[in-house]
Short mmCIF file of the C-alpha atoms (twelve columns), coordinates in Angstrom:
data_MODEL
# 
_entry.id   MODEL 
# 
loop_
_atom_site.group_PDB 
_atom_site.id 
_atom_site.type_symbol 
_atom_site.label_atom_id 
_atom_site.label_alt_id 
_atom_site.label_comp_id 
_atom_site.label_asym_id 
_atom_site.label_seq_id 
_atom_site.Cartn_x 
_atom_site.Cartn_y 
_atom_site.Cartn_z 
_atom_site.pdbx_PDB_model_num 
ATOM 1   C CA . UNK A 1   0.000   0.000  0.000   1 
ATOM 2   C CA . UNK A 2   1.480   3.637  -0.519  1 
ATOM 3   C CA . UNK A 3   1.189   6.599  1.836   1 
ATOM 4   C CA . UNK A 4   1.773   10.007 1.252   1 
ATOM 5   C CA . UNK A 5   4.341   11.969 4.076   1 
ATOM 6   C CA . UNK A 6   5.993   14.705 4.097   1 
ATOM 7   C CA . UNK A 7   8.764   13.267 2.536   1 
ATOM 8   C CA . UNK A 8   6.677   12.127 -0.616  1 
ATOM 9   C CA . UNK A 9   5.623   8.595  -1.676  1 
ATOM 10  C CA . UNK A 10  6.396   5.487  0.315   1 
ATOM 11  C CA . UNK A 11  5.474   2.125  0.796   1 
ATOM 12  C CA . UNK A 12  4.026   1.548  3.997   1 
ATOM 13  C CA . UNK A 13  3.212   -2.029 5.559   1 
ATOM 14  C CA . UNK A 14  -0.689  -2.165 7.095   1 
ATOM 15  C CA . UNK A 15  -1.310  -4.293 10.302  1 
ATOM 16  C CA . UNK A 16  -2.522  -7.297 9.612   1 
ATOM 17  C CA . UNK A 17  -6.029  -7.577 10.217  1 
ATOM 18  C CA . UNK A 18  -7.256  -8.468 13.702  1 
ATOM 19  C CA . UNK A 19  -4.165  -6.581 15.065  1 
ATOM 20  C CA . UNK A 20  -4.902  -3.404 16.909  1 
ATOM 21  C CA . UNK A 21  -2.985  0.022  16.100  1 
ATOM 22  C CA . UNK A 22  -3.280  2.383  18.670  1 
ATOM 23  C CA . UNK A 23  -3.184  5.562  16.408  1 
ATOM 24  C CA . UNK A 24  -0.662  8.144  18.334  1 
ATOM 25  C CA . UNK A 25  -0.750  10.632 15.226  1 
ATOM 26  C CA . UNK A 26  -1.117  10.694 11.411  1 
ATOM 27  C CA . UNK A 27  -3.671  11.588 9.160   1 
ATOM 28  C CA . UNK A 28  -6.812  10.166 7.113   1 
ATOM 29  C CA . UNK A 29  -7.841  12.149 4.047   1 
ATOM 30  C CA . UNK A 30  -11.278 11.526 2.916   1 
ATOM 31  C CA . UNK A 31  -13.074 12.847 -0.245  1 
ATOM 32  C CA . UNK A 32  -17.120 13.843 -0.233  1 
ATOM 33  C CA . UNK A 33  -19.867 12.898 -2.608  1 
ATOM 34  C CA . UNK A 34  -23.418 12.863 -3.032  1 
ATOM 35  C CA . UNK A 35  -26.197 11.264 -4.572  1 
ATOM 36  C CA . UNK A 36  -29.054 13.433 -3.107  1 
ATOM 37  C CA . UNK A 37  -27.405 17.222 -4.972  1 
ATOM 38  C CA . UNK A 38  -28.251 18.688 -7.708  1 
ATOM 39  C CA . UNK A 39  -25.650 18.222 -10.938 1 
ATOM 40  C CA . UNK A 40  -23.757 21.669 -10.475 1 
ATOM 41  C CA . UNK A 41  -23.658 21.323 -6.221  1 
ATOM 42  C CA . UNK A 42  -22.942 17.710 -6.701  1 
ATOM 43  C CA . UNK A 43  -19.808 18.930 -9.233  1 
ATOM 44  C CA . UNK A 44  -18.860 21.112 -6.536  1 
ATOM 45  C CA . UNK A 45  -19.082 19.080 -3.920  1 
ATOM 46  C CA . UNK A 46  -16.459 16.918 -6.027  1 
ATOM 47  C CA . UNK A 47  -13.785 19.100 -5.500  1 
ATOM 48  C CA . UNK A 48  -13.393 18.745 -1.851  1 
ATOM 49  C CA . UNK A 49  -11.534 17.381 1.061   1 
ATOM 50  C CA . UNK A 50  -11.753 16.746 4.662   1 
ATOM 51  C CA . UNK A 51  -7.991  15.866 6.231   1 
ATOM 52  C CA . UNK A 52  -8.238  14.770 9.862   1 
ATOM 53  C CA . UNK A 53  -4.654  15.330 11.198  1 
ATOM 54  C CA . UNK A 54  -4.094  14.147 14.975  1 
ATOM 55  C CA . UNK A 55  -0.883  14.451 17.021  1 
ATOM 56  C CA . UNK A 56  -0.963  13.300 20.495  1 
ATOM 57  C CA . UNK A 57  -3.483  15.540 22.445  1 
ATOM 58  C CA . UNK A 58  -3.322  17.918 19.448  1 
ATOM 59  C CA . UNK A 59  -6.077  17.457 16.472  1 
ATOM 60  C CA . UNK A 60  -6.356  19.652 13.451  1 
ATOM 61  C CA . UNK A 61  -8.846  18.944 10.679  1 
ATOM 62  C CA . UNK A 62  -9.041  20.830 7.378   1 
ATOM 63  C CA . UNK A 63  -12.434 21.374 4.900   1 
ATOM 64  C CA . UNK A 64  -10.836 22.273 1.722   1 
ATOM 65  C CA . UNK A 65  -12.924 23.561 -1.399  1 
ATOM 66  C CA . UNK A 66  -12.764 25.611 -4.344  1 
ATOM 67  C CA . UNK A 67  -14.187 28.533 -2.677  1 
ATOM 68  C CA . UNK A 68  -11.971 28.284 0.519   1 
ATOM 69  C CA . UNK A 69  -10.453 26.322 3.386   1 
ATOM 70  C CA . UNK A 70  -11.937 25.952 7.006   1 
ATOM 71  C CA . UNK A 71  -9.298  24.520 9.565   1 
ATOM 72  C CA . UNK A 72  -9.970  23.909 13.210  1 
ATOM 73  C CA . UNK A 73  -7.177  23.614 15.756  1 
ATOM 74  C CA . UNK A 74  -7.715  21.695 18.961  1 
ATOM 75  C CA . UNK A 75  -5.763  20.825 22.295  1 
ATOM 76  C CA . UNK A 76  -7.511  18.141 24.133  1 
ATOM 77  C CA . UNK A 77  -5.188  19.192 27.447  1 
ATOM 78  C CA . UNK A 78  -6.034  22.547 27.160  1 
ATOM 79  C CA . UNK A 79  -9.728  22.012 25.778  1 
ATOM 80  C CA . UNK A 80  -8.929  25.163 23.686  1 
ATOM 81  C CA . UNK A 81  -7.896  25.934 20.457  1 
ATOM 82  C CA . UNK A 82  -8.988  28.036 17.053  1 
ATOM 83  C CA . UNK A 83  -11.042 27.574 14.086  1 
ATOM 84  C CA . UNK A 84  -9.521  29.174 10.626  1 
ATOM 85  C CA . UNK A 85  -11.185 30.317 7.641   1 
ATOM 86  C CA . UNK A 86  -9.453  31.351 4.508   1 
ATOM 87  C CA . UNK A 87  -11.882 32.831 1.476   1 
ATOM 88  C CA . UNK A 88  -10.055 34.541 -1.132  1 
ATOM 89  C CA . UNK A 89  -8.209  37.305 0.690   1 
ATOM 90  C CA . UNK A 90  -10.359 37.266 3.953   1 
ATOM 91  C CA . UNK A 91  -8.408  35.491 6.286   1 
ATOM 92  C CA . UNK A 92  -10.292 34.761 9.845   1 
ATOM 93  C CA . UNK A 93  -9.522  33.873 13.002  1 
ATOM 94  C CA . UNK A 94  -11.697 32.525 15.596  1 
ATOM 95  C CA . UNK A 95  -9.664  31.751 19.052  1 
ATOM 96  C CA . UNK A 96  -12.304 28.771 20.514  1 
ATOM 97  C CA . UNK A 97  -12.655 27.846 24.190  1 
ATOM 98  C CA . UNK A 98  -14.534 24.318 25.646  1 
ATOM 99  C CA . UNK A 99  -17.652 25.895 25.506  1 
ATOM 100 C CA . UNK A 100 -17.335 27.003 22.062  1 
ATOM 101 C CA . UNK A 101 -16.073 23.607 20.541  1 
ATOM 102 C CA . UNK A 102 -19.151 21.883 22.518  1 
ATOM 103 C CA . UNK A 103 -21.446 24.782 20.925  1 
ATOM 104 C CA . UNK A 104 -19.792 24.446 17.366  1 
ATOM 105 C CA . UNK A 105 -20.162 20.284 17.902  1 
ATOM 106 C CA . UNK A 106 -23.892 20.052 19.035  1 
ATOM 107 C CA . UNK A 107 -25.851 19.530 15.822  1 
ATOM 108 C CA . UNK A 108 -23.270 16.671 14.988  1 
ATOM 109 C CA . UNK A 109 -23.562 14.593 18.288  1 
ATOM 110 C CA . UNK A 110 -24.885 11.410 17.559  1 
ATOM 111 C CA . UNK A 111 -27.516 9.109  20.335  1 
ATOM 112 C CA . UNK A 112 -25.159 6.568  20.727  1 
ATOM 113 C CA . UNK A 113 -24.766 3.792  17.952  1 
ATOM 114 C CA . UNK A 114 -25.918 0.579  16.610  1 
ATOM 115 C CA . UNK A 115 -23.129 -1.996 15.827  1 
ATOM 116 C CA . UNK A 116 -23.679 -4.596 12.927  1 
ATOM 117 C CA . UNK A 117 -21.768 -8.098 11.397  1 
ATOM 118 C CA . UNK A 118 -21.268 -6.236 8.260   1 
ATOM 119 C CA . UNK A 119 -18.006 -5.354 7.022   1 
ATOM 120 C CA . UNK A 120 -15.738 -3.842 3.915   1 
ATOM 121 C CA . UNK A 121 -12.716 -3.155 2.724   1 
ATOM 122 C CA . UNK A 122 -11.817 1.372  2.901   1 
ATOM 123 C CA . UNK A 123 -8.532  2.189  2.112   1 
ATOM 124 C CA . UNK A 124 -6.877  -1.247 2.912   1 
ATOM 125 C CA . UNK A 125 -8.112  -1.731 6.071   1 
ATOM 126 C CA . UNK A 126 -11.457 -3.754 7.361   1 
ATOM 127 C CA . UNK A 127 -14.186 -1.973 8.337   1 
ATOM 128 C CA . UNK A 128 -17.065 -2.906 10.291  1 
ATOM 129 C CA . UNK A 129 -20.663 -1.087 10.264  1 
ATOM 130 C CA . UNK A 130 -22.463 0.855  12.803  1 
ATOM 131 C CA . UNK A 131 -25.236 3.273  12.423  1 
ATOM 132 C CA . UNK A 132 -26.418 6.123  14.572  1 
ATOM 133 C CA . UNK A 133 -29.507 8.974  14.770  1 
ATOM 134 C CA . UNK A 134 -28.420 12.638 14.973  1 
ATOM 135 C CA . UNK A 135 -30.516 14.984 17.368  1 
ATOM 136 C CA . UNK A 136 -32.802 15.952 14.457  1 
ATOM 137 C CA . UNK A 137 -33.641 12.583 13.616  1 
ATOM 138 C CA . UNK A 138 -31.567 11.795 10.482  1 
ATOM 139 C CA . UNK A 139 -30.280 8.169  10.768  1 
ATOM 140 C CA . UNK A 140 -26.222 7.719  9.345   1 
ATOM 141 C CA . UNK A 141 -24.140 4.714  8.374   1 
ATOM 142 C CA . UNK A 142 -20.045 4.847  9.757   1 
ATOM 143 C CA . UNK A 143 -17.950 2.592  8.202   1 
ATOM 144 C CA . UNK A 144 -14.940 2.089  10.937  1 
ATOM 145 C CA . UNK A 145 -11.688 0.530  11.436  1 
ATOM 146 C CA . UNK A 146 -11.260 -1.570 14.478  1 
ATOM 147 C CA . UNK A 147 -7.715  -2.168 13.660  1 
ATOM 148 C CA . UNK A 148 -6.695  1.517  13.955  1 
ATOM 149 C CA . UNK A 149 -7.680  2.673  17.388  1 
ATOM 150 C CA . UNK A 150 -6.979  6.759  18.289  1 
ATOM 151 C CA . UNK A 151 -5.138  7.381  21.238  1 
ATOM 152 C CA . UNK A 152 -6.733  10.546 21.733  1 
ATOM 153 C CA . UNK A 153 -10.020 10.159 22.046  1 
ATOM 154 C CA . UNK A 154 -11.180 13.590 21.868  1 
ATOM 155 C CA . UNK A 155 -10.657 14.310 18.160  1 
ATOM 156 C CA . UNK A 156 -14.204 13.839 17.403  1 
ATOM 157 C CA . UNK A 157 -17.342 14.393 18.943  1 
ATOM 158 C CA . UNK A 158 -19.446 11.716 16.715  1 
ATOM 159 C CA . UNK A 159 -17.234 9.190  16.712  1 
ATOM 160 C CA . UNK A 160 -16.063 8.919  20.034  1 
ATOM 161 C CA . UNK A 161 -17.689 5.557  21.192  1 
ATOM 162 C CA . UNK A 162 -16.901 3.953  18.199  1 
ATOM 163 C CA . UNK A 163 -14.055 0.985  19.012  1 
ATOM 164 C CA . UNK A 164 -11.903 2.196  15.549  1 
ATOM 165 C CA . UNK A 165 -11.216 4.851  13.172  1 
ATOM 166 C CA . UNK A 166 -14.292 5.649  10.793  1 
ATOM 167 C CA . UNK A 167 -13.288 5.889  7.648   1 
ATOM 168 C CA . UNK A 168 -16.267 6.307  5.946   1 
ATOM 169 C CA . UNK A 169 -19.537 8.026  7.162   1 
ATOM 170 C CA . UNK A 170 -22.660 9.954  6.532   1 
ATOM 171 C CA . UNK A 171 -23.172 13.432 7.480   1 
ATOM 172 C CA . UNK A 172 -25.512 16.311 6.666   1 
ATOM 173 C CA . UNK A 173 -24.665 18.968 5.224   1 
ATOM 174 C CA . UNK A 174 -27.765 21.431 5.124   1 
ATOM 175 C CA . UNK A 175 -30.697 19.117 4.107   1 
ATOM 176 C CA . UNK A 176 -28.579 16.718 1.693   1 
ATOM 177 C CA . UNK A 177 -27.023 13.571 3.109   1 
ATOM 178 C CA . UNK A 178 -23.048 13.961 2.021   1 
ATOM 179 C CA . UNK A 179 -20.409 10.829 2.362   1 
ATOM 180 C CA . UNK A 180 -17.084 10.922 3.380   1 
ATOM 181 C CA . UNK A 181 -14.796 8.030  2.002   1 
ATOM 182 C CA . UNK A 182 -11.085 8.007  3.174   1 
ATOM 183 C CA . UNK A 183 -8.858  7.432  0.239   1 
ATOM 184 C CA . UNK A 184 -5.582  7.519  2.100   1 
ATOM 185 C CA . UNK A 185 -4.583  6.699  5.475   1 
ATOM 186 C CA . UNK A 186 -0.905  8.110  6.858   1 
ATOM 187 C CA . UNK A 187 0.268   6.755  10.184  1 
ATOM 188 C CA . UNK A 188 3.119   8.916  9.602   1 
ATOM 189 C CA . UNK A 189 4.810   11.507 12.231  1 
ATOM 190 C CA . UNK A 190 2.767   14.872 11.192  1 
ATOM 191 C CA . UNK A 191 4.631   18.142 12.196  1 
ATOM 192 C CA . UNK A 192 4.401   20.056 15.414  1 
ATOM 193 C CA . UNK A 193 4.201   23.115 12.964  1 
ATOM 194 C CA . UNK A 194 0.726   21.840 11.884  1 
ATOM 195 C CA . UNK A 195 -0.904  22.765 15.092  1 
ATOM 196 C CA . UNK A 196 0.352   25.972 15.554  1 
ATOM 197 C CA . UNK A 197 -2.296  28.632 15.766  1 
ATOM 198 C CA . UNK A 198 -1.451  31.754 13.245  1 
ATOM 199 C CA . UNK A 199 -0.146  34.745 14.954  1 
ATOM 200 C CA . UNK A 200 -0.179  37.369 11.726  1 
ATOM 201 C CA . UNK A 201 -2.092  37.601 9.029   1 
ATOM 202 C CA . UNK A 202 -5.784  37.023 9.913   1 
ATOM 203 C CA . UNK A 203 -8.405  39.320 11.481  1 
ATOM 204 C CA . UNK A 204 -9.336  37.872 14.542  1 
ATOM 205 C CA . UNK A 205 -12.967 37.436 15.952  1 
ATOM 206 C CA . UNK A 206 -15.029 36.126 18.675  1 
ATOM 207 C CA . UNK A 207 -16.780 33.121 18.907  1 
ATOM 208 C CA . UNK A 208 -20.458 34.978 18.648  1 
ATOM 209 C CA . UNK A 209 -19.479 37.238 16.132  1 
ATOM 210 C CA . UNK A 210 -18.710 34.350 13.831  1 
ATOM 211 C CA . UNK A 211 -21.960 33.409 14.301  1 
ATOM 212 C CA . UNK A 212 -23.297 36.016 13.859  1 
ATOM 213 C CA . UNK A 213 -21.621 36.862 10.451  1 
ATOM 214 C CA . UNK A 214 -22.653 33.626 9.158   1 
ATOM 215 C CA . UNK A 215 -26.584 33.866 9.856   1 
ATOM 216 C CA . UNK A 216 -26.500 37.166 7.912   1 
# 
């Protein structure tokens, strides 16, 4: 199986399967799709990336599109961190405490999940099935890997029960139902340098007033 690093291209053994990883850092990058969007969104949507990035206590994830780039930044010793957004020349920065990250993570906390037999192949590694209802009622299918385990189990707030890695789920994005398939896994040291939060260059805000500047 190859990997991208930092370095480039490599070939990188996987752990056989039944053998558990426990995931210190690295990275998944997964791609989005969608049946349910219109042609041009659905074109759109084609374009983009999620990269989940984890070091240690440290997580970092990155929602890159043709319009722009959202990055959050958090510490799960500190509770704190930052959430980024880059469009065009406006360059924001949102410094985010616990009770922001809970706020931002509500309408993506799941009721718990139900586990199944079923299982497939993502990325070169087995995945097993679970499914789980959202607080408004929409039901979504996680595909996750029980042989990569995070350490950290902070660096989501849906998929923290789940025994494994999901590398491929449903989420909702608006009122369309979007997937997120990983199509390369990186178990690979990721730089401190990755985490660090910006110190020039962006106009800093509040947590509220982002809100409030994207309900208008």
């Amino acid at each position: 199986m190859i990997f991208w690093s930092e370095g480039g291209l490599k070939a990188q053994a996987l752990p056989p399967t039944g053998q558990i990883r426990m995931m210190t850092e690295g990275s998944v990058l997964y791609k989005l799709s969608s049946s349910q969007l219109p042609p041009a969104e659905a074109e759109i949507l084609d374009s983009v990336t999620y990269t989940l990035s984890i070091k240690g206590s440290r997580i970092r994830t990155d929602f890159t599109g043709g319009i722009g780039t959202t990055t959050t930044i958090y510490s799960s010793l500190t509770h704190a961190g930052a959430l980024l957004r880059e469009y065009g020349q406006v360059k924001l920065l949102v410094r985010m405490t616990k009770d922001d990250f809970e706020d931002l993570g509500k309408p993506y906390r799941y009721s718990g999940y139900t586990m199944t037999t079923d299982t497939t192949m993502i990325a070169g590694y087995l995945c097993k099935k679970a499914w789980s209802t959202t607080v408004n009622g929409d039901t979504l299918v996680v595909w996750y890997a029980p042989d990569l385990l995070p350490q950290n189990k902070e660096y989501s707030y849906r998929f923290t029960p789940l025994p494994g890695l999901p590398l491929q789920y449903e989420s909702m994005m608006g009122k369309w139902k979007v997937t997120y398939k990983a199509t390369r896994v990186s178990i690979e040291p990721v730089p401190s340098s990755k985490f660090d939060i910006p110190k020039v260059g962006y106009r800093e805000m509040t947590y509220k007033e982002s809100k409030d500047l994207l309900n208008h």
